[in-house]
Structures are given as C-alpha cells and as structure tokens.
C-alpha angles and dihedrals in degrees: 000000000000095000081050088060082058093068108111093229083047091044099059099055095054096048108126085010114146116222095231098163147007130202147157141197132174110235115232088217092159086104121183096335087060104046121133124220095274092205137093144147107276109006138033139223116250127173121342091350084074097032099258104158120118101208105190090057092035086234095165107133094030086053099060095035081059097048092039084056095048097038083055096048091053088052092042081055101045087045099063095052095034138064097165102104122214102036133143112255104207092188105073089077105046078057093052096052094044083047115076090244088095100022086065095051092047091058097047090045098121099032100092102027088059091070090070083080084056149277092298103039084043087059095033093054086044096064091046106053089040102053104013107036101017093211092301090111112145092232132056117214117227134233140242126225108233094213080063102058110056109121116229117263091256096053087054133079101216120241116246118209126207108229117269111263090203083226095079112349116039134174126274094247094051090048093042085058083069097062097063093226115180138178136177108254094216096049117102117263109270090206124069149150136251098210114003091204101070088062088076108019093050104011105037101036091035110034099021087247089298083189085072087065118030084044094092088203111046102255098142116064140184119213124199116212154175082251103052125271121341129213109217127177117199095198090170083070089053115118095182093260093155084213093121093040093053092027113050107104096225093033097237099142119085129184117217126188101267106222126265089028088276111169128100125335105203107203123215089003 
C-alpha cells in the first residue's frame, strides 16, 4: 500500500493530502464454504464472528445487522415457549438458511476462491458464475487456510523498502498513533502464545518471523540479545486487526478480548 501511493498517476492525486486516520480489518472472505455451526447452547454466532461477509458485494455491515435481527427473532421465539436458560436455539440457523443471508453467500460461493488460479481465471470465473450460472453452478469450489500457504524465507526474495518520506509513505508507529488505540497497562495481555517456543524455533528460523511484517501496528517484535533472538509482543500497538490470529502458519497466536473494550477509536470514520 504505501509503495502503491509512489505510483505517478497515485501520486498525483495525493499531492497536498493530509494523513487524518489509519486503520486496519481482516476481511472474513471464507464465505459460505467456510461457515461454522452458528449455533450453541447458550449463545449464538452474528456477523464476522460467523463468518457473514459477501465479498464480492462487499456486504459486510448489511450482513451482520441481518443476522443480529434474526438471530434476535429465533430467541424472541424461543423465548415465548421456553423459561429453561442456556439452551441451544436450532433455529437460528434454519432461519438463516430460508433468509437470503445465506442464500447470498451460497450464490456467490465460487467468486472469490477462483482467484486462487490468478488474476485472469479469477475474472474470468467472476463473470461466469455471475451472469451465466448465477450462482446455480453443479460444483462448489473449496477453500485454503492462509495460515497454510506462507512460503518459507528461502523460497522468498525479500522486499526492500524504500524508507518512509512522511509526505506520502510513513511508518507504521506514527500511523498507529492515528487510530487512538488504547489499552489499559495493568490488564492482561490479550495476546499469547501456545507454545512460545515455536515463535523462534518455526516462525522466526522458517518464515523470518512473517508476524513482524502482515501486523500493520508493530505488534510483533524481534529482539536481538546477548542471549540469541527474542519474541516481543507490544499488545498495547494492537488495533484489532485479527491478521496474527488467521495468519500465523502454525497457528500459535491467539487473540483474546482485552478487558474494558480497550482497542482503536477511529475518529470521524
């Protein structure tokens, strides 16, 4: 992105811009294929927590007010004929599937895994199943984990970038600094590790600690030491992004709530 802002026809049209705001969200883009039983006992899954997002709309928002509303209408139900609490509503999710909520994501169901092939078959696939098939196509393409497909650090040329110029490119602290994330300092972190090992031993020696470079607020830190490399995580950077959690090739990392609903506060967004 910011070698993007470089390009002379980009550039341009930045030219006398003001940086006001930074920002940053992981896109659930598993779609229908990738959709979790929504249902438990006591609770149920709205929004991105289940997975609700239509890519190639970009129905994000409409997506989890639907669900919030029908997720609503099944406990109202179960509600009136029911006192026992904490039990599983079923029937969240047989209104989910007659709703187009799921209807939509069922139609767009092989749009955005057929990019995986490339840019042109991804197109090319796009316009098919969109005007030919409408969705109505006899297969269903599957999904890839991320986490699955990072290369190793010696299959890979590494990426040099040019050092920000604060007029156009900046660095990520500066830019965390927009997003008004706060975090109490005597809260637990809400980052760990499984296993702490494996940041070293797998991530580091294998990836190149790939979590120092897709986390947009520098969270993730190497230390060098009189003792060999060090893993640090800087929660108190972190904007609630999800990359680490979906990202991490042994999926080591996991995001937990932090307490008092600390995080970013975008202004004016």
């Amino acid at each position: 992105m910011q070698r993007f802002k470089t390009h002379p026809l980009v550039k341009k049209m930045l030219k006398g811009g003001e940086r006001i705001a930074y920002g940053a969200k992981s896109l659930i883009e598993g779609g229908y294929q990738s959709l979790p039983k929504i249902t438990f006992p006591g609770g149920l899954l709205i929004g991105d927590a289940a997975g609700f997002l239509n890519v190639p709309q970009i129905k994000g928002i409409h997506c989890a007010m639907q669900s919030g509303m029908i997720a609503a209408e099944a406990c109202f139900s179960y509600l009136k004929e029911h006192t026992t609490k904490g039990q599983e509503i079923r029937s969240y999710q047989h209104l989910a599937e007659e709703n187009w909520l799921i209807q939509d994501l069922y139609k767009v169901r092989n749009i955005r895994p057929g990019f995986r092939y490339g840019l042109l078959v991804g197109l090319s696939n796009a316009a098919f199943e969109t005007y030919v098939t409408q969705g109505r196509s006899p297969w269903t393409f599957k999904n890839h984990a991320d986490n699955l497909q990072l290369k190793k650090a010696k299959l890979c040329t590494p990426i040099q970038y040019p050092k920000p110029d604060n007029v156009l490119t900046f660095d990520r602290l500066t830019s965390v600094y927009l997003t008004n994330t706060y975090h109490e300092e005597d809260q637990p972190v809400h980052l760990y590790l499984k296993d702490p090992t494996i940041a070293i031993n797998i991530n580091y020696n294998l990836y190149d600690s790939p979590e120092t470079r897709y986390c947009p607020a520098a969270v993730y830190e190497i230390i060098q030491s009189n003792y060999g490399p060090q893993f640090q995580i800087n929660a108190q950077n972190c904007i609630h992004c999800k990359a680490c959690d979906i990202k991490d090739p042994k999926q080591n990392i996991i995001w937990g709530s932090p307490e008092g609903g600390g995080g970013p506060n975008y202004i004016g967004m």
